[in-house]
Structure formats: C-alpha cells, structure tokens
N, C-alpha and C positions, 0 to 999 in steps of 0.2 A: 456628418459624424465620420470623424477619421478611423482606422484602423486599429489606430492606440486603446480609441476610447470603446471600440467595438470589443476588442478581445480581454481588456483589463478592467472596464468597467460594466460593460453590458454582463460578458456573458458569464462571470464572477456570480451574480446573481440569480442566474438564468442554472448554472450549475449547480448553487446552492438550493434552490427552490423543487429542482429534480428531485434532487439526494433526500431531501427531506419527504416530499408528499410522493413519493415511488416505495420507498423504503416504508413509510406508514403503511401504502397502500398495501404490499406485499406482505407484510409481518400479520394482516388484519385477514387476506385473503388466502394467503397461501402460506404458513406460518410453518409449515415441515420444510418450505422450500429453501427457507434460511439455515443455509448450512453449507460445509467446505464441500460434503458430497467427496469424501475422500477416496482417491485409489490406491488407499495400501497393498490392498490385496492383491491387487493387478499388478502391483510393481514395488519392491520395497528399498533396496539396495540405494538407487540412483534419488529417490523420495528422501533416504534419512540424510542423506550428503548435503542436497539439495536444499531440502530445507528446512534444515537447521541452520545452513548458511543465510539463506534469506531471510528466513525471518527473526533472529537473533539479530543480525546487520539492519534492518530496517526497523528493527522495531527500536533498539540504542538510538538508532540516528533521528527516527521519528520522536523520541523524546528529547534530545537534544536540539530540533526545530521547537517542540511546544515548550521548554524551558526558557531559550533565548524568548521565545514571543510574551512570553507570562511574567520571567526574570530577567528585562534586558539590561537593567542598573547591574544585578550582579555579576553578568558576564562581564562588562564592562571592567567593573573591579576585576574580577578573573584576569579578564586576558592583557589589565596592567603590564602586570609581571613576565617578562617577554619568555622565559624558560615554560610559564605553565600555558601561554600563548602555543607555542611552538609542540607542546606537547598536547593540546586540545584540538592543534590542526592534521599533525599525523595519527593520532587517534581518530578523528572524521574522516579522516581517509583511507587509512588502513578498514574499516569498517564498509565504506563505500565499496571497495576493492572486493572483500571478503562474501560482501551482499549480493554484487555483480555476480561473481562468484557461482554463487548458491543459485545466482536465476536463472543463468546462464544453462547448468545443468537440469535445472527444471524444465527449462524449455528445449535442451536436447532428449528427456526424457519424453517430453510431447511428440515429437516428431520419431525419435527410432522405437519406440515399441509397438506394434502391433497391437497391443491389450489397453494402453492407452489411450492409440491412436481413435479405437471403437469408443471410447470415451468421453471425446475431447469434443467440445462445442466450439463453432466459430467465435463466441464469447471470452471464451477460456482465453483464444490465442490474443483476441485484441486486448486483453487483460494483460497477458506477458508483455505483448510488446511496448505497455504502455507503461509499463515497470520498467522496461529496458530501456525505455529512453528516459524514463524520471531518473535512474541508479546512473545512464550512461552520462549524461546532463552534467546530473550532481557530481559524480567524478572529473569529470571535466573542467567543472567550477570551481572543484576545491583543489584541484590541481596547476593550474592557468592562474584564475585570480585568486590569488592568495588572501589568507588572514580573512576568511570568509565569516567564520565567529565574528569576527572586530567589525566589520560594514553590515551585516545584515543586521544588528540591531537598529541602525541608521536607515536601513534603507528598507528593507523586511516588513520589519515589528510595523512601522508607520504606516506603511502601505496596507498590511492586513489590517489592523486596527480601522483602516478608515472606513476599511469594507464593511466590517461587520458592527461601527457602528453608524451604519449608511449614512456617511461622511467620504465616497471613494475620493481617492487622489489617484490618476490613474498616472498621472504626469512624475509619479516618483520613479516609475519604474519605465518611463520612455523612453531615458536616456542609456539604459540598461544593456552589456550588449546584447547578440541573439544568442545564445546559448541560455543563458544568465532569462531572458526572455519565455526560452522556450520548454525551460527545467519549470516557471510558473505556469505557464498556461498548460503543457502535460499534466502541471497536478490537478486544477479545474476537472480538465477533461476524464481522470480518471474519478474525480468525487462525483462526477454524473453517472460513470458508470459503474461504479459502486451497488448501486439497488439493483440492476439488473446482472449481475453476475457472482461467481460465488464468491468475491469478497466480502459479500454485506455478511458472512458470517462473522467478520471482526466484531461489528456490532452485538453478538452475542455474548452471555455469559450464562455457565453452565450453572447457577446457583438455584435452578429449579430440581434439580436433581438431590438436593440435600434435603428437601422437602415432600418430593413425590413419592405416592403410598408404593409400596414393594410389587416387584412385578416376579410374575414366574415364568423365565423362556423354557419353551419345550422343543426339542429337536427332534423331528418327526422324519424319519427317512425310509423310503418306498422302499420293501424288499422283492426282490421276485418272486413270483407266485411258485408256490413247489407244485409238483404232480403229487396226485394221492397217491400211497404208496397198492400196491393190489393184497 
C-alpha cells in the first residue's frame, strides 16, 4: 500500500468512523459536555472581531463547498458565464481572506490574554492550528490555481462521492499538487477531531430550549457577617 492510498483512502474512513461513534459516545455520556464552553466573560472585545470574522467566512465558504458537491451541474451552468465566474472567484476569496482574518485574531486572543490563557486546553490550540492550515491551504488554492469553482466539480464532487459511497477513487486526487493535497487531508484530520474538542458544538442546535419547562435562576450572594450591634 502506497502513501496515496494510505492517507486518501484508508484513513478517510478511518476519520469518518471516529467522528461518528466518538461524537455518539460523548453526546450519550457526557451530554453537558457538548458545548463551545464560551469565554466571553474573560474576554470580549478581541472574541466579537474575531469571531464574527471566522465564522460568518467559514461558514459562506463551508456552504458553497456543500453546494458545489450536492449542485455540481449548476455550478457548472453558473460559472459558464465568465463575468459571474470571475465574480464567484473573488467572492471565495475575499471571504477566505476575511475568515483568515477572524482566526488569526482568535488565536492571538489565545495566547496574549492571561484570562484566556487559564482557559485554553492543548485541544483548543490544535483545533486553531488546524483551521489555520485548512483557511491558510484554501487561500493559497484559490489564489495560485485559479477558477477553483470550475475544477472542483471535476475533480472534488467525484472524489467525495466515491468515498461516501464506498466506491473510493483515491487516484483522482494523486495527481493533485501538495497544497491542493494537503487542504484535503487537513480537513480529514479535523473531522476526527471534531468529537473530542469543542467544536462538536456545531453539531448542536438550541431547539430544546423552545420546549423546555421554565426555569427560575436565583442569585445567591454571600454577605459579610455584621457584629451584633451592643
């Protein structure tokens, strides 16, 4: 077994199988634990810059990957027209830039605050950096090889397709360069680690709360004891 077929076909599977019975296990056993576990409190300023950039940028971009993969005929049609071509590629880009951006600041937020820093799990950090190279990747790609819209239906859609429906073709993506390479296997690598860190809050949706009975929070706070008066 070559290299190719080790990291595009083995471990594809191997990622997907994680994400899947980690994330069950954990939602089943530890089911408060899913959650962003947010530090507003500890930090706000550098958090609203941040991310809002990030994840407004990834989340566009992230649905414009699952579009092409689900609509690749009508991209196709789309990016005919070489003006709405040219405008769906600095749109992906400017967006890449924007997302970089916002993570960038997130993870200078990890390291210069003190309030943070008590915060931050070895998790956390390999979670950013593995953003920074998917966001650093992706810019790279859409910037270098051009018309990224236009090939990745050809070369993308087919490849995913074949995984999921265990038909792999690893060989589409061999000739690939290594960037192009290394923007896929980064994203693998973060779907495995998905269930162990607090992104598996994406998985979440708050629609329990429109249904849950009324709660009453009480703020209980310790006063100092007085002396009797004499």
């Amino acid at each position: 077994m070559n290299l190719n077929l080790l990291l595009f076909l083995v471990f594809p599977y191997v990622s997907i199988v994680i994400f899947i019975t980690v994330t069950i296990y954990r939602s089943i056993t530890q089911p408060f634990s899913v959650s962003s576990l947010s530090s507003q409190l500890l930090e706000r300023r550098q958090l609203y810059w941040g991310s809002i950039s990030f994840h407004w940028g990834i989340a566009i971009i992230l649905l414009g990957h699952l579009l092409a993969l689900l609509l690749p005929k009508s991209l196709v049609l789309w990016n005919a027209v070489p003006l709405r071509l040219y405008a769906l590629e600095l749109t992906a880009l400017a967006l890449g830039i924007w997302c970089l951006g916002g993570l960038l600041i997130l993870l200078w937020r990890r390291m210069s605050s003190k309030r943070i820093q008590a915060v931050t799990t070895p998790m956390d950090l390999v979670v950013l950096i593995l953003l920074l190279v998917s966001v650093i990747t992706g810019v790279i790609t859409a910037s270098t090889y051009r018309f990224g819209s236009f090939w990745f239906t050809s070369v993308f859609t087919p490849y995913l397709e074949s995984i999921l429906i265990l038909q792999p073709q690893p060989a589409i993506v061999a000739p690939l360069p290594w960037v192009i390479q290394l923007h896929i296997l980064n994203a693998f690598i973060l779907l495995a680690v998905i269930p162990f860190s607090r992104l598996i809050h994406i998985l979440t949706y708050p629609l329990g709360y429109l249904f849950r009975p009324w709660q009453i929070v009480i703020w209980y706070r310790r006063t100092a004891r007085q002396s009797p008066r004499p």
